[in-house]
N, C-alpha and C positions, 0 to 999 in steps of 0.2 A: 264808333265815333265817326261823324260826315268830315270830308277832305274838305268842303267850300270855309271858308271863313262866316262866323256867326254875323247876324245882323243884327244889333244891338238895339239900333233906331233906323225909323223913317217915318215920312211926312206924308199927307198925303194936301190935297186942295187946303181943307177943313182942318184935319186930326196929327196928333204927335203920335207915333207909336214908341216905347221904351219895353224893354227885353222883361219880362216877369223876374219881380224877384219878394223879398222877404217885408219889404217895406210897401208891398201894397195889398197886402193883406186887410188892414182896414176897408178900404176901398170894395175891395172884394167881398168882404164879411155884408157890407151894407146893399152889395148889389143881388147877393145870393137871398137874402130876408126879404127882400120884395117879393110877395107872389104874382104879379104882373110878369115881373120879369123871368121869375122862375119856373114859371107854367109851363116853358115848352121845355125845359130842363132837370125834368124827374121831378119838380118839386122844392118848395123851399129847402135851403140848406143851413144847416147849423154852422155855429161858427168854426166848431171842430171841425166837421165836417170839408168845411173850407179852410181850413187849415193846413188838412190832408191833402185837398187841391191840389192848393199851393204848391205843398211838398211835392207832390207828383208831377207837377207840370213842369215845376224846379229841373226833377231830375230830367225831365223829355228834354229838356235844354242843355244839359251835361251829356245827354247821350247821342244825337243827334244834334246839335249845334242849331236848333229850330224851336220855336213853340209857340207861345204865346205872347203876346205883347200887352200891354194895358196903354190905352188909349184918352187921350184928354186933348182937349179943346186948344186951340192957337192961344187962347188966353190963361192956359194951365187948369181949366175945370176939369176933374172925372168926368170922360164921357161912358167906357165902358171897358171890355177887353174882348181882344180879338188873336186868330193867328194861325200856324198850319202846323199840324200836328199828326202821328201817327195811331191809326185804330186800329181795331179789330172787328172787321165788320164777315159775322160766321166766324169761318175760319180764315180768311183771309183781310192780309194787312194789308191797310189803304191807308193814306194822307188827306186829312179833311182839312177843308177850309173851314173856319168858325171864328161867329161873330154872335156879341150878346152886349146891348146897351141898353144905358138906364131912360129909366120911363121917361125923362123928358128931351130925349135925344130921337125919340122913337119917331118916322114920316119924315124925316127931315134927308133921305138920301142918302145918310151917313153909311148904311148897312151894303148899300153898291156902291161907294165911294171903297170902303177899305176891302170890302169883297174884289172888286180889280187891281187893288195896291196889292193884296194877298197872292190875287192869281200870277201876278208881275214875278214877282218876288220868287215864286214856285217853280214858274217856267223859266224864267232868268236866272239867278244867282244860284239858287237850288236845283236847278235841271231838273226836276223831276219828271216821271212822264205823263203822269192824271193826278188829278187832285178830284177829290171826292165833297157831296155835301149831302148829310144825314138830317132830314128834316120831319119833324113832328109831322105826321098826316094832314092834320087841323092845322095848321101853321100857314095859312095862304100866301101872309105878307114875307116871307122867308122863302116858302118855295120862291115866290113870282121874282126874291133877288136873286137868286139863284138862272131862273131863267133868265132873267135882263141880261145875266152874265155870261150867257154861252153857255151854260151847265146844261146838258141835257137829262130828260128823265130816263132813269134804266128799270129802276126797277121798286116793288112794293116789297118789306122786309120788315121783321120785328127787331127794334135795338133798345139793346134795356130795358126790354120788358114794354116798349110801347110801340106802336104801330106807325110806319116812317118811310118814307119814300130816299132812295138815294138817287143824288144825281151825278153827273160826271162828265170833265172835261177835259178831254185829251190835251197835252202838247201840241203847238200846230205840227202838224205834218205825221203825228200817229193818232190814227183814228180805228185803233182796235181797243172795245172794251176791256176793262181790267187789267188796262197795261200796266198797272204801280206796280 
């Protein structure tokens, strides 16, 4: 379990963020059946499927005081969900940043808007020391927020079975890769 106290919520310009839990499953169910949305995501996902998500991302939050947040509009619309999270990238555990919104939220900046509320959040209250971002190859408009953000590219990797470039940004003041 992490020593910092959980962050439940925050705001960014735009978007509310709220701690993932059992009551947005919905929400989730309808963003994962979009194949728009789920292209860069292994794939349309069932609802079971997302279910099991849920369930998992549930627990990343019990075990680590961190994870995912669901995201909606200053006027209470579904925007999407986002958040920082622990992977396994190889054999080695790294903290991604990650972000996934619904088709009509897409070009509108929202994606580097909560992508620097994320890095904030990681380097401040989290301390952590890099935060990681695992991107679809094909994924241009993802890489290019990732760059807007400081992320640099490290390196070309298979994740999940698909072909993905990571990228990574130190804490200011450690700038040795694979500090996590």
């Amino acid at each position: 379990m992490s020593s910092h106290r959980p962050i439940d919520s925050f705001s960014t310009l735009r978007l509310t963020a709220e701690k993932l839990c059992e009551d947005h499953l919905d929400d989730l169910v309808r963003l994962h059946l979009d194949p728009a949305v789920s292209r860069y995501l292994g794939g349309v996902r069932s609802p079971e499927t997302t279910k099991a998500y849920l369930a998992a991302n549930i627990a990343h939050w019990d075990q680590h005081g961190f994870g995912l947040w669901i995201l909606r509009t200053r006027d209470g619309a579904f925007a999407g969900r986002a958040g920082i999270r622990h992977i396994l990238v190889g054999d080695t555990s790294e903290v991604e940043v990650a972000y996934t919104f619904e088709q009509t939220f897409w070009g509108r900046g929202l994606a580097s808007e909560i992508t620097e509320a994320l890095v904030d959040l990681g380097f401040g209250p989290l301390g952590l020391p890099s935060l990681v971002g695992v991107v679809a190859a094909e994924h241009g408009a993802s890489r290019h927020v990732l760059e807007k953000s400081r992320f640099a590219f490290e390196r070309w990797l298979e994740f999940q079975g698909e072909p993905c470039a990571l990228y990574r940004r130190p804490r200011p003041g450690l700038s040795a890769p694979g500090a996590a």
